[in-house]
N, C-alpha and C positions, 0 to 999 in steps of 0.2 A: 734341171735348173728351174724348169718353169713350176714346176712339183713344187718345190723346195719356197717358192715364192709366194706359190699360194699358201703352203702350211703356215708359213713368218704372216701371212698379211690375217687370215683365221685365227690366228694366236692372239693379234693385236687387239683385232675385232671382240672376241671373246673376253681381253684384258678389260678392255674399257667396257664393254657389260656390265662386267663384274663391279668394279670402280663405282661405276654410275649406280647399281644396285645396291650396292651399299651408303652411298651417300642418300639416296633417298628413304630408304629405310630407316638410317638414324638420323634424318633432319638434319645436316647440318647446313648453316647458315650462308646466304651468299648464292642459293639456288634461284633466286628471280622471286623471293615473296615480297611483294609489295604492300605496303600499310598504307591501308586509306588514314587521313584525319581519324574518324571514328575509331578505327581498329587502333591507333596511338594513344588512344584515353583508357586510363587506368584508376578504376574506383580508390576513394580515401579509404585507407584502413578503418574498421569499427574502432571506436572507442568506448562504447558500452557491450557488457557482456553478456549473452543471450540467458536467455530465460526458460524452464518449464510452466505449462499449468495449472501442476501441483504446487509450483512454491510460491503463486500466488493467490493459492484460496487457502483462507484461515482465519479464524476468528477475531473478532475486532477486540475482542477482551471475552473473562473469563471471572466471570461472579460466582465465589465459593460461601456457599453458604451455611454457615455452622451450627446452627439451631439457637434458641433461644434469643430469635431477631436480632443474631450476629452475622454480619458477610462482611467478605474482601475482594476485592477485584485487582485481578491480575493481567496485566499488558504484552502484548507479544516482545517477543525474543528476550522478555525475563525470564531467572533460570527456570521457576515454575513454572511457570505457562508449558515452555517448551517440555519439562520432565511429564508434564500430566497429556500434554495433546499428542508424545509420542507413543505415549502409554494406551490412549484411546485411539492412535491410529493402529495400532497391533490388533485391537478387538474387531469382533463380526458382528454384525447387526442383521437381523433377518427378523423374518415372522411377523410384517406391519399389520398392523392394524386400525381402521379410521375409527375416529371418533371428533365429537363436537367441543372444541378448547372451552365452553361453558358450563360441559357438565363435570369439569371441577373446579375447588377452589383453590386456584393456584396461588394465592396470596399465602394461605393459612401455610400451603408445604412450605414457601419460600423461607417464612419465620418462624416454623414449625422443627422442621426436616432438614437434616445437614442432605447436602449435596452439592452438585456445580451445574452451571449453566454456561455454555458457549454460545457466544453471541455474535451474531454475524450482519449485526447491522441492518443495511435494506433488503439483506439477504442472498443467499447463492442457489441457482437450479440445482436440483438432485442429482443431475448428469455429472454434471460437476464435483460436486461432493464424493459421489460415486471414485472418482478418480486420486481421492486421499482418503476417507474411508473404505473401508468394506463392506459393502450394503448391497443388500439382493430385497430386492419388492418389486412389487406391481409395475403394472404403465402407467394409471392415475399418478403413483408415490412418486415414481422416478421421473417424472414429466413436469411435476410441483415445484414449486420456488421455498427453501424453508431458510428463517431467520433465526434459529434458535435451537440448541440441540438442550435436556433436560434431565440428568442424572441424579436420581435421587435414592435415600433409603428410605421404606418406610419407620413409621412408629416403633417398629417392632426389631426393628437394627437390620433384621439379616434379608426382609425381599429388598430388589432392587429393581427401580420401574426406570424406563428411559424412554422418553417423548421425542419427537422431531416437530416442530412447529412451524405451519404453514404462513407463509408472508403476508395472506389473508386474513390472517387473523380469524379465522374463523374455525379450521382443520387443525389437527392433531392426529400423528401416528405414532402408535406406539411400538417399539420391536420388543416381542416377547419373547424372543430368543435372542437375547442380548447376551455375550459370556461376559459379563463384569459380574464383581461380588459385592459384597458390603464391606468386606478389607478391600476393594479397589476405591470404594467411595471412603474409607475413613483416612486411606491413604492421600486422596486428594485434599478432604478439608483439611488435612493433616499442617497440609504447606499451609494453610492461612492462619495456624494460630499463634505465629509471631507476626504479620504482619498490620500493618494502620486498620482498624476495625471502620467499617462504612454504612453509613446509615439509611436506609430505604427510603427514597421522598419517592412519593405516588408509585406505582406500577412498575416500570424503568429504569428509573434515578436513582443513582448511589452516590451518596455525598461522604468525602473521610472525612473521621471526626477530629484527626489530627492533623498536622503536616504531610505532604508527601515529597520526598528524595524526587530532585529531578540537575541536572546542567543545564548552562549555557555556554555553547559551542563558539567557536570561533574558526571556521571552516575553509580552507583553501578550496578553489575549484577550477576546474579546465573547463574549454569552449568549444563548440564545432564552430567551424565556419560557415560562411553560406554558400561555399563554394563543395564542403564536403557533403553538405545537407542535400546539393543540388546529386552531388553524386550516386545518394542514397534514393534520391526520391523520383529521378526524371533518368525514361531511358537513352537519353544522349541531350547533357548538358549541355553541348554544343552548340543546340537550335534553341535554345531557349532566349528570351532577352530581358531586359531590367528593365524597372516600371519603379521611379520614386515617386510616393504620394506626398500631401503637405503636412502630414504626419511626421515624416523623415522614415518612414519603414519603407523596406524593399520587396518590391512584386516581382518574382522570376514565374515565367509561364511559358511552356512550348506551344501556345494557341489553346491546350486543352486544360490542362494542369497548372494550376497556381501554387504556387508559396511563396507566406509573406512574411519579412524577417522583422520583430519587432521588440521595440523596449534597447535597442541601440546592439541588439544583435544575439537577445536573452533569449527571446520567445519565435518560434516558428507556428503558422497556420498553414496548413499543407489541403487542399482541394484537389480531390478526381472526381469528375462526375461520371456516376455508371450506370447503363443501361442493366436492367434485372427482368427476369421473365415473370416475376409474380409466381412463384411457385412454391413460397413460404419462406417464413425465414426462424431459424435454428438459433437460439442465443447461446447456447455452451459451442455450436459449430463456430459460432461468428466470434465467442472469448476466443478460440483455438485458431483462429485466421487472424485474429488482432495482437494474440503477445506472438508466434510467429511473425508478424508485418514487422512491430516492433526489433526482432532479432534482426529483419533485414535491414532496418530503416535506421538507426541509430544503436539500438540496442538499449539495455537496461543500467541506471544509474541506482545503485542499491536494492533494497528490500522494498516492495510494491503489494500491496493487495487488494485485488479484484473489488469494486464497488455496482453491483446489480444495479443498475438506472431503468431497465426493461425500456419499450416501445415509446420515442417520443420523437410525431414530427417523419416517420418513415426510416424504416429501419434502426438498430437497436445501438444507444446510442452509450458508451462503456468508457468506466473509469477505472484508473490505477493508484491509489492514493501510493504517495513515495512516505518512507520510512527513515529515520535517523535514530537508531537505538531502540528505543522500544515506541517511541515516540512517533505519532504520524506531522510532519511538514504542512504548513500553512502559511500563505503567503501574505505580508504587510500589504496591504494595497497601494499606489497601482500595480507595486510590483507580482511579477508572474512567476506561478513556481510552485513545485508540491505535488502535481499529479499530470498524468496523461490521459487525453479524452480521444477517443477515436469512434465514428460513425461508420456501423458496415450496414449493408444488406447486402444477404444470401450469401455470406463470408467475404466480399469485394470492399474495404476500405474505401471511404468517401471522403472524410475529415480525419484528419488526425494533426490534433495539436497536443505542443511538449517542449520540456522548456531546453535552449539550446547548452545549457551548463551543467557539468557532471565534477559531483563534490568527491573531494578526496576520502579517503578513508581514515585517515585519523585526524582531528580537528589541532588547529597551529597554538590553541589555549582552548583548555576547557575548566570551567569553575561549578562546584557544588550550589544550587540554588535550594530552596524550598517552596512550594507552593501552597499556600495556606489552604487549612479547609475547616472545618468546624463552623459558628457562628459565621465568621467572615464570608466565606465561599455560600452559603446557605443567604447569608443577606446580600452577596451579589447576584445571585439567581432571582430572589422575591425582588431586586430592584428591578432587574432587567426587562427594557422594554417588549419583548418579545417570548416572554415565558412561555406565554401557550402555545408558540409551535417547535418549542427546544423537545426532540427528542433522543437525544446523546450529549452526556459530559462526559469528557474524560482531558488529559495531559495532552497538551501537543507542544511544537516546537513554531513560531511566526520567525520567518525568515525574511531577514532583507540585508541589501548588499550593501558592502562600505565600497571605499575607494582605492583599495589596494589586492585586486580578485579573491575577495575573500567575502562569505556571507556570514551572517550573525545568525543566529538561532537560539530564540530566547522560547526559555519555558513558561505555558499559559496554560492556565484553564479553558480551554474549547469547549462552544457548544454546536451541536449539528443541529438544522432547524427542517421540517417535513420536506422543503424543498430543498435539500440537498447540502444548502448550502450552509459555510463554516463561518464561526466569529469569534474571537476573544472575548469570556466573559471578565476574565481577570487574569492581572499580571501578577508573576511570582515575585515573590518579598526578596528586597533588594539587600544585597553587600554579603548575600550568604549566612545570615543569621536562620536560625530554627526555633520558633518562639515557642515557651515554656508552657508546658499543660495551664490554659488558663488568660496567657495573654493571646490576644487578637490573631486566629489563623491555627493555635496551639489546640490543642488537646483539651478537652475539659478540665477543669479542676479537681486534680489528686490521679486525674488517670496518667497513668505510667506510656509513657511514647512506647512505641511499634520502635525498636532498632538503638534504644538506651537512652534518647531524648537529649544528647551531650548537644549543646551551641556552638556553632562554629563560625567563623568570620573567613571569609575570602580574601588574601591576600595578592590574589593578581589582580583585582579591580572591577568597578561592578561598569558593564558593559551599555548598560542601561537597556528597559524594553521602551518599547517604542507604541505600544500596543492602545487603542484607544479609550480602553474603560481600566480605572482605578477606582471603580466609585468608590470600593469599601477600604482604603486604606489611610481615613482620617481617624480612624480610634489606635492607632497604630502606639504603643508604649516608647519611654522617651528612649530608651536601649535602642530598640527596631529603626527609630528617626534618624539616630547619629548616623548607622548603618547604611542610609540611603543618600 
């Protein structure tokens, strides 16, 4: 009997073993776990989508130049750009070799020599570039900052040379085991010869001697909060507190860490101040920790590309300009908007600001604009009070907000100026008209437009720009007037 009572009572004991083994094994719930505060906080979902690298280093435009002091310039994510930069991201590039950018005349190839030129603005380190082309050199080459890549034929049709151009201005490499042909370069200027023909002012400058196709956008957008930004940016929102200045912006800080919410909840300024050991600091390391930061931190609102700014002030201080079509984003003043700036040393994020609205993908009305160029766009540059330090023209987009969450995005002639910074030199010609080889902004007289020269009128309404300079739109034809 008493056998029998211990085997029933070892049975039981073993039951609930079992029991108990199993419930801890697969978790389930109601076992004694207790959630602090903290452990109940649950990060906001991303609503921008992360980003590579690679898809943010790419030329800022792409001057094809066809000989007989003809060129065209083409804009990212038009169809050419993208057909010819996928084509030279396929090729290998090896075999540099240095030499002095003076002992040639690069004017005479320009207006000489069909070829293309990729343009990269203030320029991007070689590490980097490394990482969307195929390029094997040296430690000088690959440790260099180049603004310009230079594929040309000679005289003679069939060599084919191709430069990397140093941000110094002073260096040139050349890869002499380049595998391109001279059917890869006829194939490029190939795309340019239906396109707007552009005309060479000084060393840099391309001016088109016709109209150029551009929209204005009418653009829905979504918002982060400050509560999700907190989520993203502070490792427990919890402790953190509010700070209103007499601005009306909002200071959240946990004692160490600031952000401040500004422009009524558009713009964030985010502070960490970091200790660093002085041990050098890496600018392709510090791109590769900052569109990373960005994945974690909000994430990416459309197409962005990398802006080299190099050493200012301690530590390396880095731009994203934002993208709408092929078009880069610029913001009406005061309004904020258009790019992301973020301050690292030795890959640690210090500042990082960025605007809190992420624009939808198809715009709620878009209309056909033109942006004049010829005469007109040429007498807006000679007017402009600042000619001598404009070094980039090209299309952008000046955005600014209405009152029903939606932004405007009006197409303009931008200029970039030494220091960095962006301006409207002129607004595109109003109501959607396309003025006729000859009138104000047109094409010269008798030359046949780029794309059939037909006038068009916009029928959803002209939007208006907003932008500060119209100087040259007083010789404007009585047709062009009605329009506006």
């Amino acid at each position: 009997m008493i056998d029998r009572a211990k085997t029933a009572i070892l049975t039981v004991l073993v039951v609930v073993s079992l029991i108990q083994s199993y419930l801890l094994a697969y978790s389930m719930p109601g076992l004694g776990v207790t959630a602090s505060p903290q452990q109940g906080y649950v990060p906001a979902e991303a609503m921008g989508k992360e980003e590579q690298v690679e898809n943010v280093i790419f030329p800022e435009d792409m001057v094809l130049h066809l000989g007989k002091a003809k060129h065209t310039v083409l804009y990212p994510a038009s169809n050419f750009y993208n057909l010819i930069f996928e084509k030279i991201k396929s090729r290998e590039f090896k075999g540099f070799q240095r030499a002095a950018v003076s002992a040639v005349d690069w004017n005479e190839i320009r207006d000489g020599d069909q070829g293309i030129e990729l343009r990269f603005g203030r320029g991007v380190p070689m590490e980097l570039l490394s990482k969307v082309l195929k390029l094997e050199g040296d430690a000088p080459f690959m440790n260099d900052v180049v603004d310009r890549i230079w594929i040309y034929a000679g005289s003679d049709g069939e060599e084919v040379r191709t430069y990397f151009f140093s941000a110094d201005n002073m260096t040139v490499y050349e890869s002499v085991k380049a595998d391109l042909t001279a059917q890869d370069v006829q194939m490029y200027v190939g795309y340019g010869e239906y396109q707007v023909n552009y005309k060479r002012i000084g060393q840099d400058l391309y001016l088109p001697e016709g109209p150029v196709e551009a929209s204005v956008s009418v653009v829905g957008y979504d918002s982060y909060t400050p509560e999700q930004m907190q989520s993203y940016l502070f490792i427990d929102p919890g402790v953190t507190r509010t700070i209103s200045d007499r601005n009306g912006s909002q200071i959240y800080t946990d004692g160490k860490r600031g952000l401040q919410i500004e422009q009524n909840g558009r713009w964030l300024s985010y502070t960490d101040p970091v200790a660093v050991q002085g041990q050098g600091d890496n600018e392709s390391q510090n791109v590769y920790s900052a569109v990373q930061f960005v994945n974690q931190h909000g994430g990416w609102d459309g197409m962005h590309r990398f802006v080299h700014a190099g050493d200012l002030g301690g530590g390396h201080v880095l731009r994203f300009q934002q993208y709408y079509g092929s078009f880069p984003v610029i913001p009406m003043e005061p309004f904020l908007f258009g790019s992301m700036k973020l301050r690292l040393q030795e890959g640690v994020v210090s500042e990082y600001e960025r605007s809190m609205l992420t624009l939808k993908k198809k715009p709620d009305k878009r209309s056909v604009r033109w942006l004049p160029g010829g005469d007109m766009l040429a007498s807006a540059l000679t007017g402009y009070a600042r000619k001598a330090d404009v070094v980039a023209l090209y299309p952008a987009l000046l955005a600014h907000p209405t009152d029903d969450r939606t932004l405007t995005l009006d197409p303009v002639w931008a200029v970039r100026l030494g220091d960095d910074t962006q301006e409207v030199l002129l607004e595109a010609i109003p109501g959607g008209y396309k003025p006729l080889p000859g009138e104000p902004g047109g094409a010269p007289p008798g030359q046949q437009d780029a794309g059939g020269g037909t006038n068009t009128s916009s029928s959803s309404g002209d939007s208006g720009v907003h932008g500060s300079v119209g100087m040259a739109m007083g010789g404007l034809p009585q047709s062009l007037t009605a329009a506006r």
